[in-house]
C-alpha positions as CSV (number, residue, x, y, z in Angstrom):
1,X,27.3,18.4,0.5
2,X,25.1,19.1,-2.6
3,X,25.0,22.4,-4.0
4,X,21.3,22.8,-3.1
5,X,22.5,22.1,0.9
6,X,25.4,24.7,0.4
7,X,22.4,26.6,-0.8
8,X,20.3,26.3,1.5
9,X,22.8,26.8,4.6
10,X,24.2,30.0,2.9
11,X,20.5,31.4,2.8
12,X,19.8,29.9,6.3
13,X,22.8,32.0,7.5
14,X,21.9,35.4,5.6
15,X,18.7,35.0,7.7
16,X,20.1,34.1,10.6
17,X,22.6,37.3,10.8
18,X,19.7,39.8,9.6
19,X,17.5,38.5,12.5
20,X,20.5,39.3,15.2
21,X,21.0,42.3,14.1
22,X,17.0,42.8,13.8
23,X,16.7,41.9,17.5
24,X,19.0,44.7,18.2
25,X,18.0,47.4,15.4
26,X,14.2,46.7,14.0
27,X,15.8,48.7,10.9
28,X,16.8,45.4,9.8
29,X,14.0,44.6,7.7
30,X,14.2,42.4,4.3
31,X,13.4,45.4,2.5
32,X,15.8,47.8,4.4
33,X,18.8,45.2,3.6
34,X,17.2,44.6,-0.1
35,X,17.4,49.0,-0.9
36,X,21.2,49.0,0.5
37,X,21.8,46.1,-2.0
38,X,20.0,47.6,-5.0
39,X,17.6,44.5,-5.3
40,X,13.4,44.8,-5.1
41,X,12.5,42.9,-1.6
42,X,11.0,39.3,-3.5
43,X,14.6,39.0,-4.7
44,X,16.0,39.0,-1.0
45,X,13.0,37.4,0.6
46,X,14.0,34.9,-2.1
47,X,17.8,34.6,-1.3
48,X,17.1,34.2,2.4
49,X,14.7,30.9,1.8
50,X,16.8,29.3,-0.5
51,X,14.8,29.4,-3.4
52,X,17.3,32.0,-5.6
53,X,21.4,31.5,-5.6
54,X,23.6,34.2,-4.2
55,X,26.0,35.5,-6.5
56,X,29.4,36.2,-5.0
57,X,29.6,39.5,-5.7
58,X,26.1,39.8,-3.8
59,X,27.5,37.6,-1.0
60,X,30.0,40.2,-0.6
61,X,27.9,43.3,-0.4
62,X,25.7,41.5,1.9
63,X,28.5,40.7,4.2
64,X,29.1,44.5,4.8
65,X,25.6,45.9,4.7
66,X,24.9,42.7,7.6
67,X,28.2,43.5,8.8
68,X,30.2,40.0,9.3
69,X,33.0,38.6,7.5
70,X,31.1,36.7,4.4
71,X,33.2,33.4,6.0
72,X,30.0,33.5,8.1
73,X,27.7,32.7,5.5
74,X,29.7,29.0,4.7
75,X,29.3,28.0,8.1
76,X,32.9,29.4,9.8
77,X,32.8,31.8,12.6
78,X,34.8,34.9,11.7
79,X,35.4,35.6,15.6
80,X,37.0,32.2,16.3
81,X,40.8,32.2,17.0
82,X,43.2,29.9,15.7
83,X,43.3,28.1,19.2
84,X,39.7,27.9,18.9
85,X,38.8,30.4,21.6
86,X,36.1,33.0,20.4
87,X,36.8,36.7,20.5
88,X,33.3,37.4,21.5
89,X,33.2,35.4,24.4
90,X,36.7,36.2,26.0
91,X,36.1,40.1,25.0
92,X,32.1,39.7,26.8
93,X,33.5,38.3,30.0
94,X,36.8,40.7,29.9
95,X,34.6,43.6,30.0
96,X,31.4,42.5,31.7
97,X,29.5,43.1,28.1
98,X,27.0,40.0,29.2
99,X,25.8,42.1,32.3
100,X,24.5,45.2,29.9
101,X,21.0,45.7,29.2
102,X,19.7,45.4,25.5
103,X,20.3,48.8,25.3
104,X,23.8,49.5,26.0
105,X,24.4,46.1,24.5
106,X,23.2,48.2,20.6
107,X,25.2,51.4,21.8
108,X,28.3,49.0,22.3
109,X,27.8,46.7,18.9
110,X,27.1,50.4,17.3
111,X,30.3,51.4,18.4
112,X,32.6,48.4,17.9
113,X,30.7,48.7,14.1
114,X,31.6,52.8,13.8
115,X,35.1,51.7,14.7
116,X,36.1,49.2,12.3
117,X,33.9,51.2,9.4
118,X,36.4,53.5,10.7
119,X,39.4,51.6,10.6
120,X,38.4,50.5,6.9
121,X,38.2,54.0,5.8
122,X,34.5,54.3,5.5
123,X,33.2,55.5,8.5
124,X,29.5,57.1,7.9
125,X,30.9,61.0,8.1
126,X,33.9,60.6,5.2
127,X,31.1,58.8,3.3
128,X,29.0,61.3,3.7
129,X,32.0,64.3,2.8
130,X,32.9,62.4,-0.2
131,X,29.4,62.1,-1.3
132,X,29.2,66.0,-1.6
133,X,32.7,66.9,-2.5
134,X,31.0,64.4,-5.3
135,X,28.0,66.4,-6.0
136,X,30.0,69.5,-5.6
137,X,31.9,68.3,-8.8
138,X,29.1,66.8,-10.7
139,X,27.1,70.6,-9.9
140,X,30.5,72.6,-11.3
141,X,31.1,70.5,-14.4
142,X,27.5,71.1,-15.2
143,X,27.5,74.9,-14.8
144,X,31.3,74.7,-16.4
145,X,29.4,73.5,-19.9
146,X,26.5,75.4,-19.6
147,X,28.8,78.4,-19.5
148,X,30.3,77.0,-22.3
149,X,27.3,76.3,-24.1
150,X,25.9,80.1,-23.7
151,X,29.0,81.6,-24.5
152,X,28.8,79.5,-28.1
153,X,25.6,81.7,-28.5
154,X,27.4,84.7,-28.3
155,X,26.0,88.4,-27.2
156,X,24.0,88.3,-30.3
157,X,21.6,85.7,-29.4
158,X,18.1,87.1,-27.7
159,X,18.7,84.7,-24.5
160,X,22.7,85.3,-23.7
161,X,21.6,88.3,-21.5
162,X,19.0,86.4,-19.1
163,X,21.2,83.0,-19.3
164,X,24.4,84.7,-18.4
165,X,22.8,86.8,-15.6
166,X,21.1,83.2,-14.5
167,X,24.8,81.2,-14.9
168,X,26.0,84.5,-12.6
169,X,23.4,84.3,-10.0
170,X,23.9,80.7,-9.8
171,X,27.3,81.1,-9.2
172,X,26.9,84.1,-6.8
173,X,25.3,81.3,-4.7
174,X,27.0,78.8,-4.8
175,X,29.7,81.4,-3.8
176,X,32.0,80.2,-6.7
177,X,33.6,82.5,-8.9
């Protein structure tokens, strides 16, 4: 196979997983998937038909924000077993997944996705606490050196007073003494 078919099939699958899951979640849009990678629209619109290379790195990200192992994107199903059976299909007819409306089908995928984000450490909430225990940090440092930086001026300066009562206030709420 020529490196413009592996091409090719690599882009044809990175469309082919956004539209499943944009049958499910209309969220799923070029440009929704292009902002969680970082990259303006035309470059995606361009990775899906071929016409820009992938890098690996961008491969990889794209394989978490589609949510599929990236084995999918070179033509091997991540949900086949070793004996060739798919998890998919033994796991629908187990528990009667094919009979759910559309619906319940999203609530289930949403699920099974919440769990192994989960499982991996990231679920959406720890994300979300590490994000502001994050911001929490970045706001203290900054009032930490501006603190620094009016005490440098001294009493004697015509601003201490208002900057120091302003540094205080902040603090006050922020409760953080």
């Amino acid at each position: 196979m020529s490196v413009t078919d592996e091409k090719k099939k690599i882009a044809s699958r990175v469309r082919q997983r956004r539209l499943e899951l944009w049958a499910a979640n209309p969220q799923y849009t070029q440009e929704w998937v292009a902002g969680r990678l970082g990259v303006t629209g035309a470059t995606y619109s361009r990775w899906e038909s071929g016409k820009f290379s992938i890098t690996a790195e961008c491969l990889s990200r794209l394989a978490d924000v589609l949510d599929i192992d990236v084995v999918y994107f070179y033509g091997r199903d991540p949900f086949r077993l070793a004996d060739g059976s798919s998890i998919v299909r033994e796991t629908s007819v187990r528990y009667g997944y094919d009979t759910l409306d559309p619906e319940d089908k999203a609530e289930v995928d949403e699920f099974i996705r919440f769990k192994a984000q989960k499982a991996k450490g990231c679920a959406p909430e720890r994300q979300k606490e590490e994000a502001q225990a994050a911001l929490v940090d970045s706001v203290l440092q900054q009032i930490q050196e501006a603190k620094h930086a009016v005490d440098e001026l001294g009493p004697e300066h015509p601003d201490y007073p208002r900057l120091k009562a302003e540094l205080e206030k902040l603090l006050d709420d922020m409760q953080i003494k």
